[in-house]
DSSP file (Angstrom, degrees, kcal/mol; ACC not computed):
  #  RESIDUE AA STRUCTURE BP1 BP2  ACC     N-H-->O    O-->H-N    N-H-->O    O-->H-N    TCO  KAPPA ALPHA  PHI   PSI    X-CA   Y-CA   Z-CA
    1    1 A X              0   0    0      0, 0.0    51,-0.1     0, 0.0    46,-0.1   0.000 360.0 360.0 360.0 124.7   57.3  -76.8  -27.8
    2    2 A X        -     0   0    0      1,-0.1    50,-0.4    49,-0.0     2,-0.4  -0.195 360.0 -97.5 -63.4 157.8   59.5  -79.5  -28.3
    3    3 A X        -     0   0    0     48,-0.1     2,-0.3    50,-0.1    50,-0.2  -0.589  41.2-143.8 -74.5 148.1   63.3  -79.7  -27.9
    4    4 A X  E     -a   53   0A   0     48,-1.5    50,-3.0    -2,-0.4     2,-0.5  -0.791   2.2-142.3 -97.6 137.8   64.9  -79.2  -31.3
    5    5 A X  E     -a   54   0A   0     -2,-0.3     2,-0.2    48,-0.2    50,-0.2  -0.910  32.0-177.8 -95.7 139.6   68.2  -81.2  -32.3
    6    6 A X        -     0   0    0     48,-2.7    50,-0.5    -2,-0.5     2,-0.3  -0.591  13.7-159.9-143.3 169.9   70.3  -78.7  -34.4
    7    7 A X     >  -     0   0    0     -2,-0.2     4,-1.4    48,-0.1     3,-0.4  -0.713  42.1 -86.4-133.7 177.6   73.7  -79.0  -36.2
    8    8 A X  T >4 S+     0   0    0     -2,-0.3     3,-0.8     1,-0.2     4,-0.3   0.983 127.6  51.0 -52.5 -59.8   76.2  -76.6  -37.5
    9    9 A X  T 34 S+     0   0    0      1,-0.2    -1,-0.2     2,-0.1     4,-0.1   0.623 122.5  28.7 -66.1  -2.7   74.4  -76.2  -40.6
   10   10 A X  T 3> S+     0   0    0     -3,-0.4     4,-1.3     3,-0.1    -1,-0.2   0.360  97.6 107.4-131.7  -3.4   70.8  -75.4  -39.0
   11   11 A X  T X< S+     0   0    0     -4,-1.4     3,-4.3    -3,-0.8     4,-0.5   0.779  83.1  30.5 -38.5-104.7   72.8  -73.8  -35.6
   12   12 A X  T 3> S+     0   0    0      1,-0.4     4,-0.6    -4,-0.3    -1,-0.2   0.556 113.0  60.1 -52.8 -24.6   72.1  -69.8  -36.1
   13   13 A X  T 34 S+     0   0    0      1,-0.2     3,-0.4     2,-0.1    -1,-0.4   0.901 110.3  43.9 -81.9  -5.9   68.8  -70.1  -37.9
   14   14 A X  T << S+     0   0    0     -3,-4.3    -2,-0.2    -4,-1.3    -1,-0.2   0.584 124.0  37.1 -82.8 -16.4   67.4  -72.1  -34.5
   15   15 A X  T  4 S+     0   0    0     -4,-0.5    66,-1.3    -5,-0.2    -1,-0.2   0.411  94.0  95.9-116.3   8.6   69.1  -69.6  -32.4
   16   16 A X  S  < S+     0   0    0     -4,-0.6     2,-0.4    -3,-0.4    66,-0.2   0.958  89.2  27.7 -76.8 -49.3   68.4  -66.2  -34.8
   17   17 A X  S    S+     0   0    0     -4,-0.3    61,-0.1    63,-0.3    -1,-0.0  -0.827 106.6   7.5-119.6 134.5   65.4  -64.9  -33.1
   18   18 A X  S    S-     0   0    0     -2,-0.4    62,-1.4    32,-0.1     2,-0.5  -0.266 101.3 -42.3 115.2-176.0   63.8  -65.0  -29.5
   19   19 A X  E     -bC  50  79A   0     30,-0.5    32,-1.3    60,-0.2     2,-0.4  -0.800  66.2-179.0 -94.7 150.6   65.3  -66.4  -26.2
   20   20 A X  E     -bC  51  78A   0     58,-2.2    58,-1.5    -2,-0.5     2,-0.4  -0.923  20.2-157.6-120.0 140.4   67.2  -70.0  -27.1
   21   21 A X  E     -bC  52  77A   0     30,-1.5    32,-1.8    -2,-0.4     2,-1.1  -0.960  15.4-156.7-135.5 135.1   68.7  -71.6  -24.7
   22   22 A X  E     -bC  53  76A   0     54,-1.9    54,-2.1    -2,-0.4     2,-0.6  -0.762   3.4-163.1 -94.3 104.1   71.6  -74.1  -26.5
   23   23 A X  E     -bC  54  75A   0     30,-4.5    32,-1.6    -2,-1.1     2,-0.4  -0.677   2.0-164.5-107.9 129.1   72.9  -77.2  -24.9
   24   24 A X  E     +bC  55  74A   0     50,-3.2    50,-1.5    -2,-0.6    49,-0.9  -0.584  37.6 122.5 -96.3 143.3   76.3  -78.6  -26.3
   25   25 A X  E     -b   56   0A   0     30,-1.9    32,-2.6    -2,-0.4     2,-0.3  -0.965  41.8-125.6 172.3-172.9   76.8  -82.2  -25.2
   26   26 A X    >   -     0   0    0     -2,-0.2     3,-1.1    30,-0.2     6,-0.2  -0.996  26.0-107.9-156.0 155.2   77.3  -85.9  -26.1
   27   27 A X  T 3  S+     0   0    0      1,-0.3     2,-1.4    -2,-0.3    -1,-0.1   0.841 110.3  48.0 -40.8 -51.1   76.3  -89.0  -25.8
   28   28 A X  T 3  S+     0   0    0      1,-0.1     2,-0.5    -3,-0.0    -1,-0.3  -0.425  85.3 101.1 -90.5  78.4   78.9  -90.4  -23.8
   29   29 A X    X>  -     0   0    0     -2,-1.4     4,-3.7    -3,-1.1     3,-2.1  -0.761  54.9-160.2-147.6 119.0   78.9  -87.7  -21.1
   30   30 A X  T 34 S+     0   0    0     -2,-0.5     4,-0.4     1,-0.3    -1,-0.1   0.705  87.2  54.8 -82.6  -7.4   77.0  -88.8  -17.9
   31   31 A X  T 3> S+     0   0    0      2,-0.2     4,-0.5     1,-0.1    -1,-0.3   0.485 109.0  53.4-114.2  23.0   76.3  -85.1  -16.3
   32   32 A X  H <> S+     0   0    0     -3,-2.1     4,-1.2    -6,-0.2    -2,-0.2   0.382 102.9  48.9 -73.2 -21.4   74.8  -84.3  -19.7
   33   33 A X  H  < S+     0   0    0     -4,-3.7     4,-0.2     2,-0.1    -3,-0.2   0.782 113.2  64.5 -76.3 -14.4   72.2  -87.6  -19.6
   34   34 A X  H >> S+     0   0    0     -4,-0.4     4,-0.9     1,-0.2     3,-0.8   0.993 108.2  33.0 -58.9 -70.1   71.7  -85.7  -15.9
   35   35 A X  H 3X S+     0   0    0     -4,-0.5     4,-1.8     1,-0.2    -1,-0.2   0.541  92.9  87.4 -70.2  -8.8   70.4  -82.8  -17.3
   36   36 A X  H 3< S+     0   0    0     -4,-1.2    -1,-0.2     2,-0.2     4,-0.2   0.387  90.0  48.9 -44.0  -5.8   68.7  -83.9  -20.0
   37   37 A X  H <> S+     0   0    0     -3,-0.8     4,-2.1    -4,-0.2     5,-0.3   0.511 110.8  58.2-124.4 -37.8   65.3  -84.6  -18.1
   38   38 A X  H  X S+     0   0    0     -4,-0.9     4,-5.5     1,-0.2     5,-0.4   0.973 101.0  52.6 -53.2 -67.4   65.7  -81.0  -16.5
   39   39 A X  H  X S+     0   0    0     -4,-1.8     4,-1.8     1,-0.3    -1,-0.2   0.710 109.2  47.5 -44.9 -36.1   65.8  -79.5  -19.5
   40   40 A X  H  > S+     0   0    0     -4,-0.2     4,-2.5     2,-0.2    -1,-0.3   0.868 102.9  59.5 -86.1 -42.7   62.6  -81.1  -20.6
   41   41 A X  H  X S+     0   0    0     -4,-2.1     4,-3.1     2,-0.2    -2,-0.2   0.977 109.3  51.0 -44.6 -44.3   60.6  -80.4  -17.5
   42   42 A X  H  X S+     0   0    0     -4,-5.5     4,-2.5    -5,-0.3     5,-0.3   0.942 104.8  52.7 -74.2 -23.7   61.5  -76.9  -18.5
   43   43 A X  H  X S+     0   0    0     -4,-1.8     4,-2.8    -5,-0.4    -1,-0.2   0.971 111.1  46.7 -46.7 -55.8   60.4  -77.4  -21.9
   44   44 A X  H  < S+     0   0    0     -4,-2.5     4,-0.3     2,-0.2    -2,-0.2   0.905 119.8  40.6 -68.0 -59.4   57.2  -78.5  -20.6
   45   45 A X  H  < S+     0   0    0     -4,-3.1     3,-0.3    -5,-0.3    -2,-0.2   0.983 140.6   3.6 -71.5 -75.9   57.0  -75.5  -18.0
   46   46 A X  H >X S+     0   0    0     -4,-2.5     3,-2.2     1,-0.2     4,-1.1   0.078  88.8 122.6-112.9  26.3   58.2  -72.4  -20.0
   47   47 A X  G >< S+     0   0    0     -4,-2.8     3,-0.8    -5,-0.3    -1,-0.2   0.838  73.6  60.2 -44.8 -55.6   58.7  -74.3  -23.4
   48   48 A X  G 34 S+     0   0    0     -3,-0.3    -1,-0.3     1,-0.3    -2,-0.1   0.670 109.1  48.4 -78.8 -19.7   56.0  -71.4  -24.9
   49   49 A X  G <4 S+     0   0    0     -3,-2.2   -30,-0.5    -6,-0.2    -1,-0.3   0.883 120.7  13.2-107.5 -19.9   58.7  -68.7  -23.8
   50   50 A X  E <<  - b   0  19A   0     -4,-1.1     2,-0.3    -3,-0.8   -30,-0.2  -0.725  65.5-128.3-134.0-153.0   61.5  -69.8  -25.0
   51   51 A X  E     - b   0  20A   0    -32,-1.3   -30,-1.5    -2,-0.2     2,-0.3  -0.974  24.3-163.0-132.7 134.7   63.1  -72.6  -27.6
   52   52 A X  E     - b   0  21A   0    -50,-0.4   -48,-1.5    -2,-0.3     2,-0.3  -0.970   5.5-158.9-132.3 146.8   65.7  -74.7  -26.2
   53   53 A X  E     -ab   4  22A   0    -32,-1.8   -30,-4.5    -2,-0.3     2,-0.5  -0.951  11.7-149.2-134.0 157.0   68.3  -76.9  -28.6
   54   54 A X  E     -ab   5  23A   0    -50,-3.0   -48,-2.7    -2,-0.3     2,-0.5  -0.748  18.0-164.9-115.0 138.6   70.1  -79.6  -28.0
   55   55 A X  E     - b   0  24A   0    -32,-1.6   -30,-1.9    -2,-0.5     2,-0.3  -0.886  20.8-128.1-145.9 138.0   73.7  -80.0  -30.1
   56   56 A X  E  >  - b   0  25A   0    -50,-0.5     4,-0.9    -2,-0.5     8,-0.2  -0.382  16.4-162.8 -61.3 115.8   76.0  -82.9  -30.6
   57   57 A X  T  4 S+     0   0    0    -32,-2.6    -1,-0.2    -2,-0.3     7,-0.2   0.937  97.4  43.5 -26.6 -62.6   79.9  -82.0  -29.7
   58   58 A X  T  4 S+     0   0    0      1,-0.3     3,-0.1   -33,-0.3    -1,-0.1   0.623 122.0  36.9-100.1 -15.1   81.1  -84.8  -31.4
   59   59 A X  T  4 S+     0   0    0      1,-0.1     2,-0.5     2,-0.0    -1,-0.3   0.862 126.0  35.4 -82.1 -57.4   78.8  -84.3  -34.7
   60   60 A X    >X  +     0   0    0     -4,-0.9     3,-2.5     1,-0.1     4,-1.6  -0.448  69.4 152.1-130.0  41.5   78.7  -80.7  -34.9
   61   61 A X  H 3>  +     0   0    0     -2,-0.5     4,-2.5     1,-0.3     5,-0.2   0.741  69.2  65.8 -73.7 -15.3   82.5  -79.5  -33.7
   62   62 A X  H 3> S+     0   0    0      2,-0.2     4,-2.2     1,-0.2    -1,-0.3   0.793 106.0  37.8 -45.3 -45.8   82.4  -76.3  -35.7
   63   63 A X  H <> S+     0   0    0     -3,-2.5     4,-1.4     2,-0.2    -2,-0.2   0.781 121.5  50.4 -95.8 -35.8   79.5  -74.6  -33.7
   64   64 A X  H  <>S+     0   0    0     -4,-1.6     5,-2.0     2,-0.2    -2,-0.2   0.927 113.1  42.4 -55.8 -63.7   81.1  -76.2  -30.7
   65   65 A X  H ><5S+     0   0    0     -4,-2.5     3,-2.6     3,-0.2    -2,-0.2   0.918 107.6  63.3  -4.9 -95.5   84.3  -74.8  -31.7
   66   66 A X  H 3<5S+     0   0    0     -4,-2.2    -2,-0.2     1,-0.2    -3,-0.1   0.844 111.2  35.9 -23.3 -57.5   82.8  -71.2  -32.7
   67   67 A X  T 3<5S-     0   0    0     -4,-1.4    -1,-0.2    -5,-0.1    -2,-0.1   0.000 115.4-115.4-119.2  40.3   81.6  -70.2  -29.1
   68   68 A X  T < 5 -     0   0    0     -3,-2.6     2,-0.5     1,-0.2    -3,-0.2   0.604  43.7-180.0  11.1  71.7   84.6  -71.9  -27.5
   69   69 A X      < +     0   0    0     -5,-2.0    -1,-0.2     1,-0.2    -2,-0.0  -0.718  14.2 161.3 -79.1 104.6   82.9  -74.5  -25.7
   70   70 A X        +     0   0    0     -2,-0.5    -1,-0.2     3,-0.0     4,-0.1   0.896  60.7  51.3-111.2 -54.3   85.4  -76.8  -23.6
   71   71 A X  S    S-     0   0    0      2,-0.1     2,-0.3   -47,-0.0     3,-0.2  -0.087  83.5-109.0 -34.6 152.7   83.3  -78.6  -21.1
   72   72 A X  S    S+     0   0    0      1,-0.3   -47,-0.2    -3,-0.0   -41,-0.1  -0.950  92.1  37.1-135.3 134.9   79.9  -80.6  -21.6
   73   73 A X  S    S+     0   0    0    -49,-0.9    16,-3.3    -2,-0.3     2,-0.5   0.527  74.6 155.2 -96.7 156.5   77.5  -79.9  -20.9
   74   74 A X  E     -CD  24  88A   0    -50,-1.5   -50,-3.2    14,-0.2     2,-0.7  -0.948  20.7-164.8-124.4 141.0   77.3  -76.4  -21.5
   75   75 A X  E     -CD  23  87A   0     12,-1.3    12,-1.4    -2,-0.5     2,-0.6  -0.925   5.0-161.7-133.6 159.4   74.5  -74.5  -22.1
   76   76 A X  E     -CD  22  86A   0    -54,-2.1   -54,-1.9    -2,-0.7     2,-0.3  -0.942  17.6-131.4-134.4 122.2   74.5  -70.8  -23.6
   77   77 A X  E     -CD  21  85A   0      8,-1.1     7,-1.1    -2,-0.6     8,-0.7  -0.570  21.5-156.2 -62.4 113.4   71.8  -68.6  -23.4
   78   78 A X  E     -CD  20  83A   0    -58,-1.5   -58,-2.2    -2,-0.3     2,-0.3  -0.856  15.9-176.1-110.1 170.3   70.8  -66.9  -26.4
   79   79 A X  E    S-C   19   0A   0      3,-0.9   -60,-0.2    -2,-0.5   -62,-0.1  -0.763  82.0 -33.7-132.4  96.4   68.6  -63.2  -27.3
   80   80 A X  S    S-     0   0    0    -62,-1.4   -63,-0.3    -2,-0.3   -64,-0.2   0.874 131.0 -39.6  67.4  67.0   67.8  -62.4  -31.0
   81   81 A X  S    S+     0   0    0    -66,-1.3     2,-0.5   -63,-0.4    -1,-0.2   0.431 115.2 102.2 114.7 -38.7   70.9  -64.0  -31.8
   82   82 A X  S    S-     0   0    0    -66,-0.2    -3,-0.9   -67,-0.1    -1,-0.1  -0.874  72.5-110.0-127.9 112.2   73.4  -63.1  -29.3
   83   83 A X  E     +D   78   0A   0     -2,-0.5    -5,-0.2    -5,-0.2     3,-0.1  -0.139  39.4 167.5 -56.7 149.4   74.8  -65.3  -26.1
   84   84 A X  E     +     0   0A   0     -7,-1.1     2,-0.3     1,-0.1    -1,-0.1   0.193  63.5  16.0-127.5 -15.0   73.4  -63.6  -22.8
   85   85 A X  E     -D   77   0A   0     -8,-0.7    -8,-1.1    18,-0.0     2,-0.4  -0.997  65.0-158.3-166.1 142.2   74.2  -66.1  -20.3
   86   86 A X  E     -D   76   0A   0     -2,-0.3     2,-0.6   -10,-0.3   -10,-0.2  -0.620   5.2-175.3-146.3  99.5   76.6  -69.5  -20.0
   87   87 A X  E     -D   75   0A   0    -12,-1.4   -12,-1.3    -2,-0.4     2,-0.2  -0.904   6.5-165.2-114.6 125.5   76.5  -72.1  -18.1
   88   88 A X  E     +D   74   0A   0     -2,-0.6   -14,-0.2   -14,-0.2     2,-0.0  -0.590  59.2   4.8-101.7 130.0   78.8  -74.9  -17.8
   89   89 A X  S    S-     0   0    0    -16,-3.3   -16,-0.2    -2,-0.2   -14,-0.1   0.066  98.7 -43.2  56.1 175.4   78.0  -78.4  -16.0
   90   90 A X        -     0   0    0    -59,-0.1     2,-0.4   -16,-0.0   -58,-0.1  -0.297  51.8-177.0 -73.6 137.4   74.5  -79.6  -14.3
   91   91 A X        -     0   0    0     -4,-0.1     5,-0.2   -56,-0.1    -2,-0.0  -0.964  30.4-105.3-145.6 136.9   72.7  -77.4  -12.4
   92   92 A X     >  -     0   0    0     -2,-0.4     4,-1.3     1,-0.1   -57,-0.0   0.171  38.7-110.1 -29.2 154.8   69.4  -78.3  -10.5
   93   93 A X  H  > S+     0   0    0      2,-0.2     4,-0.7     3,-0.1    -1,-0.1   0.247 110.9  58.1 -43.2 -22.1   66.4  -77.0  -12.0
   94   94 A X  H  > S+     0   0    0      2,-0.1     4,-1.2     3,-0.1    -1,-0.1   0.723 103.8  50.7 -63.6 -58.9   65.4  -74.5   -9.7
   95   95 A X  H >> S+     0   0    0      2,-0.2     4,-2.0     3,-0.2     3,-0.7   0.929 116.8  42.6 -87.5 -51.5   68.7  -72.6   -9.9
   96   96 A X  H >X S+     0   0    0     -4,-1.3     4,-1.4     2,-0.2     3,-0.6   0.971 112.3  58.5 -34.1 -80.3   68.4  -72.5  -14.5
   97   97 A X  H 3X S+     0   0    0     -4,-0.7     4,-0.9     1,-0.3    -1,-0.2   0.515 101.0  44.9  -6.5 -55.6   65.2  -71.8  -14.1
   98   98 A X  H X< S+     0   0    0     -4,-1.2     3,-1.0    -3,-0.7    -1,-0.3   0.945 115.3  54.9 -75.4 -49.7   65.8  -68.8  -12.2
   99   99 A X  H X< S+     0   0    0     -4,-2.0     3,-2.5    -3,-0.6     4,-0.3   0.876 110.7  44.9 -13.4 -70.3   68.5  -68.0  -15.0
  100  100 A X  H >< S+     0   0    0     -4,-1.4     3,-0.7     1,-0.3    -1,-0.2   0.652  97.8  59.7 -58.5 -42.2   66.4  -68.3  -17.4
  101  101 A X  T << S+     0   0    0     -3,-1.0    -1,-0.3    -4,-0.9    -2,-0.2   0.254  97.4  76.5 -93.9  11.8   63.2  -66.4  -16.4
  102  102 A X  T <  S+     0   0    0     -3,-2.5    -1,-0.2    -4,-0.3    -2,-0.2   0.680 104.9  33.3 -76.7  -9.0   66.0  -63.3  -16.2
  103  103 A X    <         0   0    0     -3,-0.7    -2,-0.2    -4,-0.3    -1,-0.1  -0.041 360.0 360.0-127.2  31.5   65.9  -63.1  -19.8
  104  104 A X              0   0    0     -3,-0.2    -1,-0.1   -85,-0.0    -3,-0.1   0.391 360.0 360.0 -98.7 360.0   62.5  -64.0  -20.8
């Protein structure tokens, strides 16, 4: 599965159903290009179990806004809908990962 890029208006139907996992960032923010290449290895590795989207700050400040996001990157776990998990700045691959496979 690829990563999806999502907006305000197309936020909650990408995140309505399943596990999501959402990462708010921006272009200029250098420990979000960090984690960007994680994030896709994990696509690659447990992409089939969950759906991970990526949303613009600086585009999309509403949804940003909405789940009081002050830091980038942040990324917020959701399950049918509903945040489960948050984590704010880069963290290895190893240590999401393990995050992650508690709520698949």
């Amino acid at each position: 599965m690829a990563i999806t890029n999502v907006t305000d208006q197309t936020f909650d139907t990408e995140t309505g159903s399943g596990v999501v996992l959402a990462d708010f960032w921006a272009p200029w923010c250098g420990p979000c290009k960090m984690i960007a290449p994680v994030l896709e290895e994990l696509d690659a590795e447990i992409g089939d179990k969950l759906k991970i989207v990526k949303l613009d700050v600086d585009d999309n400040q509403e949804t940003a806004a909405k789940f009081g996001v002050m830091s980038i990157p942040t990324l917020l776990v959701f399950k049918d809908g509903e945040v489960v998990d948050k984590v704010v700045g880069f963290q290895p691959k190893e240590a999401l990962a393990e995050r992650l496979n508690s709520h698949l």
